[in-house]
N, C-alpha and C positions, 0 to 999 in steps of 0.2 A: 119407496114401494118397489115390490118384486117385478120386472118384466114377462106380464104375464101375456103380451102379446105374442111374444117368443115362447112361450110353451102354447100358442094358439097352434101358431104356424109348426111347431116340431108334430103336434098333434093331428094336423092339419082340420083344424076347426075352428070355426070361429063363433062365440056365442054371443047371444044376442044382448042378454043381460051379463055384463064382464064381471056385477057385481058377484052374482052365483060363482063364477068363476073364482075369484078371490075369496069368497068365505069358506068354499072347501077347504083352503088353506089353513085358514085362520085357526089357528089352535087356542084351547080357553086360555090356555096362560096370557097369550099375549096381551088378550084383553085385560088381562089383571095390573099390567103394565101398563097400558095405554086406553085405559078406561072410555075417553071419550073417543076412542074410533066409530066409526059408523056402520060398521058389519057386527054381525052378530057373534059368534062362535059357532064350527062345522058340526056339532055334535047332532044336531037334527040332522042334516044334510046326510050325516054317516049313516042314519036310523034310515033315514028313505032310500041309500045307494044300495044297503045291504040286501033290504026284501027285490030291490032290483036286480040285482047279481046273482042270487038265489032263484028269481023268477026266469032269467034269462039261460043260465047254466040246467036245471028243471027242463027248462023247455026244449033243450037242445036234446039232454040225453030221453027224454023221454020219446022225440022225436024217431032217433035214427038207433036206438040200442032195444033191443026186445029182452034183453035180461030182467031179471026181478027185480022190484022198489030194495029188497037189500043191500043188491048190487050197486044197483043209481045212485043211492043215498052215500053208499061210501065212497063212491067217485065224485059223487058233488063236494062234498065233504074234501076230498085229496084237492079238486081244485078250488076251492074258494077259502083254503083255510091261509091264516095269515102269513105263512112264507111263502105262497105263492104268489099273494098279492104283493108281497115284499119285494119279488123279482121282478114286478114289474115294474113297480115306483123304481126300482133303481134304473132298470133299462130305460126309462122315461125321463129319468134326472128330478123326481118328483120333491127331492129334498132339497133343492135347490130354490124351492118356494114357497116353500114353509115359511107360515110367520109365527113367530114364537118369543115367548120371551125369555131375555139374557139367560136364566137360569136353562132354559130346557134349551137352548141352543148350545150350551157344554155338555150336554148328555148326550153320547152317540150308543150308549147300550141299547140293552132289552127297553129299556123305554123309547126311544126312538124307533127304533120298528113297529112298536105297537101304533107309536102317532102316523109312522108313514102309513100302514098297514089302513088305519082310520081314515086318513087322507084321500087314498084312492076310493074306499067306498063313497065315503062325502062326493068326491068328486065326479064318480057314477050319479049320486042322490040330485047334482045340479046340472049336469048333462041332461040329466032326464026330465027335470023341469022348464030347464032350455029346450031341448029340440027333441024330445019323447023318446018313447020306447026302442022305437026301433034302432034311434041313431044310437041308445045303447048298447041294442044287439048287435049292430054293425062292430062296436068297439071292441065288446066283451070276446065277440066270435075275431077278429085279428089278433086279440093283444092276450088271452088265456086262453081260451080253447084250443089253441095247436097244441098247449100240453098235455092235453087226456092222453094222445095214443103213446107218452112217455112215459105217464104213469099208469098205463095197462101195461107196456110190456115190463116193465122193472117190479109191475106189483108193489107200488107203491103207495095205492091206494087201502094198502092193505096198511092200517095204521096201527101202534098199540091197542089203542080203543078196541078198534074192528077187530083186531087179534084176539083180544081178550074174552072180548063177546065169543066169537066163534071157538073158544076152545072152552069156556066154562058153560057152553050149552053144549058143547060134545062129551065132555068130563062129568058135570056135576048136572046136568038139566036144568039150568036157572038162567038167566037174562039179566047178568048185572046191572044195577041202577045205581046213579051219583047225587051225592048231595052234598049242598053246600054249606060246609062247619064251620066258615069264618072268611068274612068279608069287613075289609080294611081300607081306608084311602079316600081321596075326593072322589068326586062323581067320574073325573076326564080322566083319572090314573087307579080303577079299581084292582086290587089284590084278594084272589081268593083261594081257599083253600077248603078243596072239593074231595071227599071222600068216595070210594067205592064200593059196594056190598053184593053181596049174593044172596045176604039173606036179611031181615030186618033188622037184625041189630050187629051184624059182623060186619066190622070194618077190614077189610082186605088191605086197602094201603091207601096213601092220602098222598095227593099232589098239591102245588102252588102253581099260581102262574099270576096275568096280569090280563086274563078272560078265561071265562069259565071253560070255555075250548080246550084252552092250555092246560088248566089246570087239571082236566079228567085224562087228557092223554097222560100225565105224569103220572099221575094216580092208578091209570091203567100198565104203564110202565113198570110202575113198583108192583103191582101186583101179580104181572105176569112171572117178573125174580122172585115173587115169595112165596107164588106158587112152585117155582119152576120148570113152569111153561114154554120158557125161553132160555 
């Protein structure tokens, strides 16, 4: 078993239930392999960390930024989307406690980000069941929130997506919308591939990914080239 006393103390926390603490971890695979362990799989945990991350980042910028919900939305968006939470797990050595099975422990790709990616949310979703709200807030506000004022001044909140938007409502008058043409994969490794439109039946360009996140900014990526818009 992974020394998860030592990511206590690196975090400086110590939880109450150690079990929360270790099924953030727990990725389904591993369960596939060692069937009778006694934790469950993080995939709930991931489901309650995210509305938590979302409610805690919301509350921040709503707090201290008088800009418009357009605005907020695309900055919550810049910080909570999965490379950033990627930079965390890494600066926290979060991979180092993954449990997983043989096969997904040789994957260090695009799959592996997405599980680290998952893992920090989970482990917001057991934080919060442990010791509430606020000792969320306390973490969310050290460990992601110093990056907004990097991605205000780099504009880097400005993402394909948001670019996209904002020049097919200056150009054409329309509010692109996405949909999703084809979804592939287990439940813990979904593959989708998300169209983008301006109009009800024109498909501008299609992206892939491994969440639907991914797969609209590609989509918005290609379409901005085939506009060219960019």
């Amino acid at each position: 078993m992974k020394n998860f006393s030592e990511l206590e103390k690196k975090l400086n926390l110590k939880f109450k239930n150690k079990d929360l603490l270790i099924q953030a971890f727990c990725h389904r695979s591993y369960l596939n392999e060692n069937p009778k362990f006694y934790l469950n799989h993080n995939e709930r945990l991931e489901f309650l960390g995210d509305a938590v991350l979302e409610l805690v980042v919301t509350e921040f910028l709503y707090k201290n930024y008088e800009n418009p919900e357009g605005d907020l939305t695309n900055w919550r968006a810049s910080l909570v989307n999965s490379q950033s939470l990627l930079k965390i797990t890494k600066k926290l050595d979060f991979e180092k406690y993954l449990l997983l099975s043989k096969g997904a422990q040789k994957d260090k790709g695009k799959t592996r980000e997405t599980i680290l990616a998952n893992a920090f949310e989970a482990f917001l979703g057991a934080l919060y069941l442990d010791q509430g709200y606020r000792r969320c807030q306390k973490f969310i506000s050290f460990y992601l929130l110093p990056e907004l004022p990097r991605i205000l001044e780099e504009g880097a909140w400005k993402d394909s997506k948001s670019l996209f938007q904002e020049l097919a409502q200056e150009k054409e008058r329309v509010t692109p919308t996405y949909r999703v043409l084809k979804e592939t994969g287990p439940d813990h490794l979904k593959h989708f591939v998300i169209g983008v439109f301006l109009a009800d039946d024109e498909v501008v360009a299609k992206g892939e990914g491994y969440s639907k996140q991914e797969a609209e900014l590609k989509a918005a990526e290609q379409a901005l080239k085939i506009k060219k818009w960019k």
